[in-house]
C-alpha positions as CSV (number, residue, x, y, z in Angstrom):
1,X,37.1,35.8,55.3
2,X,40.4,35.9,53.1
3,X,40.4,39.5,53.1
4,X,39.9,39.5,56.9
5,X,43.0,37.2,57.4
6,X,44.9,39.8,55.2
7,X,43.9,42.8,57.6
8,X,44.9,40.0,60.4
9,X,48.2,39.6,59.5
10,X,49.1,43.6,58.7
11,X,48.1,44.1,54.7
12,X,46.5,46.7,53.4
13,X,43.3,46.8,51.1
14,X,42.8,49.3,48.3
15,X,40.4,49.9,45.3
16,X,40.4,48.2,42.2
17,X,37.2,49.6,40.9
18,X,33.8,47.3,41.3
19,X,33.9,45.5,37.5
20,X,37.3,45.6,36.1
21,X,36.5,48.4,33.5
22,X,38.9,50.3,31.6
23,X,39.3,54.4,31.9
24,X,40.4,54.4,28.4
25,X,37.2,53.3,27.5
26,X,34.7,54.1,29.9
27,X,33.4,58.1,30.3
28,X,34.7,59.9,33.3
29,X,31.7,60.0,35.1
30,X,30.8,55.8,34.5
31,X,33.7,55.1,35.9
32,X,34.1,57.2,38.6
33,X,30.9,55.5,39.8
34,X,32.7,52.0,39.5
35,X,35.2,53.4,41.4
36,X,32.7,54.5,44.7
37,X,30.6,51.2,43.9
38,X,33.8,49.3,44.7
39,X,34.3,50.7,48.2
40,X,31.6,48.9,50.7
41,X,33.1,45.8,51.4
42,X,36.8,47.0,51.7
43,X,35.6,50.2,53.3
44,X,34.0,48.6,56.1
45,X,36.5,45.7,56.7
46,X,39.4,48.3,56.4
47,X,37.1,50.0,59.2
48,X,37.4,47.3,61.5
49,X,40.8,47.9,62.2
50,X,40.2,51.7,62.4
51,X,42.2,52.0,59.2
52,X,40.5,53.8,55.8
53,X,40.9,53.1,52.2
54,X,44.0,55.4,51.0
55,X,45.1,53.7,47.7
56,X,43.4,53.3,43.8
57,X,45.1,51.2,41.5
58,X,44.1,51.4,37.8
59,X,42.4,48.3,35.8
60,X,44.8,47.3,33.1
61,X,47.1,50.3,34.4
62,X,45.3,52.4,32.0
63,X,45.4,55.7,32.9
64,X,43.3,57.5,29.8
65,X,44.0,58.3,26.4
66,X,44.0,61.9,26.9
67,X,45.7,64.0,29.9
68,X,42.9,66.2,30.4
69,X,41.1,63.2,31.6
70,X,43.5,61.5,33.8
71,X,44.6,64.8,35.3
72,X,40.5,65.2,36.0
73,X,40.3,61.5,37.3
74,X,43.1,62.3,39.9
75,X,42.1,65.1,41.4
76,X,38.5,63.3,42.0
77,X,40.9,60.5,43.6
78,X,42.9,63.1,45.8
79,X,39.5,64.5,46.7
80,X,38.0,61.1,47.6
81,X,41.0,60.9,49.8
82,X,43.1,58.4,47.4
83,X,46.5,58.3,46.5
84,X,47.2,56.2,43.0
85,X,49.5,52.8,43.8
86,X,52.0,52.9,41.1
87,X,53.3,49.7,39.4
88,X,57.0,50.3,38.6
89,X,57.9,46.2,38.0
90,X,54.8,45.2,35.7
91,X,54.7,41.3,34.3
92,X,53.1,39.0,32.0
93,X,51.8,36.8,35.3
94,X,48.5,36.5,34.4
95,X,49.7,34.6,30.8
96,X,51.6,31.8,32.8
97,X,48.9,31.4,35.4
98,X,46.0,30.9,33.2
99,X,48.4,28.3,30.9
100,X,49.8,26.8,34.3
101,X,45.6,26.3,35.5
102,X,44.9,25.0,31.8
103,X,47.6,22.3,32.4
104,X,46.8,21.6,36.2
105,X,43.2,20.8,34.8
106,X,43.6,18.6,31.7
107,X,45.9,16.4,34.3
108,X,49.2,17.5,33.1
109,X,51.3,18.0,35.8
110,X,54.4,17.7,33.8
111,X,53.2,20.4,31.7
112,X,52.5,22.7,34.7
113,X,56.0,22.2,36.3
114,X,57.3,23.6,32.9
115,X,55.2,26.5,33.0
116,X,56.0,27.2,36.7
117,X,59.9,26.9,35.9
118,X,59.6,29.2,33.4
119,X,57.7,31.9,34.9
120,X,60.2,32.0,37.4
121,X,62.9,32.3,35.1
122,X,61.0,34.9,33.2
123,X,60.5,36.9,36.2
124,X,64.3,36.6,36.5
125,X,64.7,38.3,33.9
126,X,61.9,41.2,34.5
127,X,63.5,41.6,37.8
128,X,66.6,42.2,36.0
129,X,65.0,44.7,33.2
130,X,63.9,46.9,35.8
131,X,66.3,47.3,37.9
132,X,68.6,48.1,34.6
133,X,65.9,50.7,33.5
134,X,65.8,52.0,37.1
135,X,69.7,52.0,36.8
136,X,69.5,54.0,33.8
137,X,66.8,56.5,34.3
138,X,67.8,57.3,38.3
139,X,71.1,56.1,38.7
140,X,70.3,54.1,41.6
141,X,67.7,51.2,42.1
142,X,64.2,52.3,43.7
143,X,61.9,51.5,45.8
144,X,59.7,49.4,43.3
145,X,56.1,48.2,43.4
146,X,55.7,44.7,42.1
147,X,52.4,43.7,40.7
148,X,50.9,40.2,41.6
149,X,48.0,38.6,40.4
150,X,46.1,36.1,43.1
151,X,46.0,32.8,41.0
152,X,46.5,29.0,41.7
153,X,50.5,29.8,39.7
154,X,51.3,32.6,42.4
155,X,49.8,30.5,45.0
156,X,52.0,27.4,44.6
157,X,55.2,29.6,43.2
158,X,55.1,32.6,45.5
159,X,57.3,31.2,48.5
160,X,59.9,30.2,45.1
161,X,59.6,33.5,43.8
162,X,60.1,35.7,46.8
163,X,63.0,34.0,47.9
164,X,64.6,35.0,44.4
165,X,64.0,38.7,45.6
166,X,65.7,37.8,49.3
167,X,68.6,36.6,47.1
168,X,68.4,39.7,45.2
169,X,68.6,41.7,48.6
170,X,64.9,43.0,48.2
171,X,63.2,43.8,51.5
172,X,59.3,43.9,51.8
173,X,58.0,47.4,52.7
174,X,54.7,49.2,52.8
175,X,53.4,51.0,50.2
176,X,53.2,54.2,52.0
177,X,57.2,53.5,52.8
178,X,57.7,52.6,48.9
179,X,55.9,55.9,48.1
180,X,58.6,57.7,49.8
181,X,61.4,57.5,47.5
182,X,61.7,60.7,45.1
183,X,61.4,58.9,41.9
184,X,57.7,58.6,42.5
185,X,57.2,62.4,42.0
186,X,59.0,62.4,38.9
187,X,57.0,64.0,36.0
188,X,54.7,61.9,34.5
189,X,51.8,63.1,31.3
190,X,51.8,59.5,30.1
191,X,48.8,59.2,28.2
192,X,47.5,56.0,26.1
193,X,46.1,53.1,24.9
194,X,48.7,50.8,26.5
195,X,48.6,49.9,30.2
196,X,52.6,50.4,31.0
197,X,54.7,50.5,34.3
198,X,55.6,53.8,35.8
199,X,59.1,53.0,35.3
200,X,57.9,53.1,31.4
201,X,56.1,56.6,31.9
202,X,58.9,58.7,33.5
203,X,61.1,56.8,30.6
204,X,58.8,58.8,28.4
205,X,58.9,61.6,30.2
206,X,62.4,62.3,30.0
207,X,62.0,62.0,26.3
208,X,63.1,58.1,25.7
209,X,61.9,56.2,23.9
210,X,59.8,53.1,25.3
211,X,62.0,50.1,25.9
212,X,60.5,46.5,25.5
213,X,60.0,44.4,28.5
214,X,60.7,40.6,28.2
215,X,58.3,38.5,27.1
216,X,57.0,34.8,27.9
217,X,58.8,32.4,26.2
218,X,56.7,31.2,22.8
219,X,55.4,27.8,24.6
220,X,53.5,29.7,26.9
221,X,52.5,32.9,24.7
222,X,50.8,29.9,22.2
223,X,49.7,27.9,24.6
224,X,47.7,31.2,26.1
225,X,46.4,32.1,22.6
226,X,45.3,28.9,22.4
227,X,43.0,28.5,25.5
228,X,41.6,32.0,24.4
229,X,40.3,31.0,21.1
């Protein structure tokens, strides 16, 4: 039903595999077959408004740790019909959220306010790396792909957030019409164990060296570790 109401109001759907795996790990073949077991539902609700599935996003953003597999993984996604969506503004979301739900659960709601002030201010300042990097490696901004995790934190903080891009004088665009700017076709043979933003592998590919992203502030990094263990 809450992927219907996305097709209703104009979104797109996409693959994300079926379980989550990682191509790093995972032979060619295995997860190729996680990729085609992930298509039914989407397929057929993509379907109903005469649309197809067109785009394939990576778990973790790994791409492989060799190019002779990535390169083979693509051109069984171009042959599937796919085109890979890109993540040019990547983020440490998913480190606030589970902190934020930890908080929201125990009955801390003083606690979770924190968290959700500083994950805005965080992506403040990811917002502002990237467009610096973009500055840097283009001389221009571009067209960027933000990625989102759905969680309870994006849920409440969304409407916050995406007025700080409005402010920023960031427009909402498909990605088809993202896809269109030339620094997507940029040379990219970035190969490894680390899932990184596109932004990152062009960086590489003009022979720089990677530069660090922000990082959560140590609060929520500890607090995050903590849950985990």
């Amino acid at each position: 039903a809450l992927l219907r109401k996305r097709l209703k109001k104009g979104l797109e759907l996409g693959n994300h595999t079926y379980s989550h795996r990682s191509l790093n790990e995972l032979p060619i073949e295995e997860f190729e077959a996680d990729v085609v077991r992930g298509e039914p539902v989407t397929a057929a609700l993509m379907g109903t408004q005469g649309r197809r599935l067109r785009y394939f996003r990576h778990p973790f953003l790994h791409v492989g740790l060799d190019l002779a597999k990535r390169r083979a993984f693509e051109a069984w996604l171009s042959a599937r019909g796919y085109t890979v969506a890109p993540v040019t503004i990547d983020n440490d979301d998913y480190i606030f959220a589970a902190v934020y739900a930890g908080a929201l659960k125990e009955g801390a709601p003083e606690t979770a306010r924190k968290v959700a002030d500083a994950y805005l201010a965080y992506m403040d300042a990811v917002f502002d790396f990237h467009e610096g990097l973009a500055q840097s490696l283009f001389g221009r901004p571009v067209r960027h792909v933000l990625l989102l995790h759905a969680n309870e934190l994006n849920a409440d903080c969304s409407g916050r957030l995406f007025d700080r891009l409005r402010q920023r004088s960031y427009e909402f665009v498909s990605l088809e019409t993202a896809l269109e700017d030339p620094a997507y076709a940029s040379p990219d043979a970035y190969v490894g164990r680390w899932g990184i933003s596109w932004m990152h592998h062009w960086e590489q590919a003009m022979g720089r060296p990677r530069t660090g992203a922000p990082d959560p502030p140590a609060f929520v990094t500890e607090a995050y570790e903590k849950g985990r263990k």
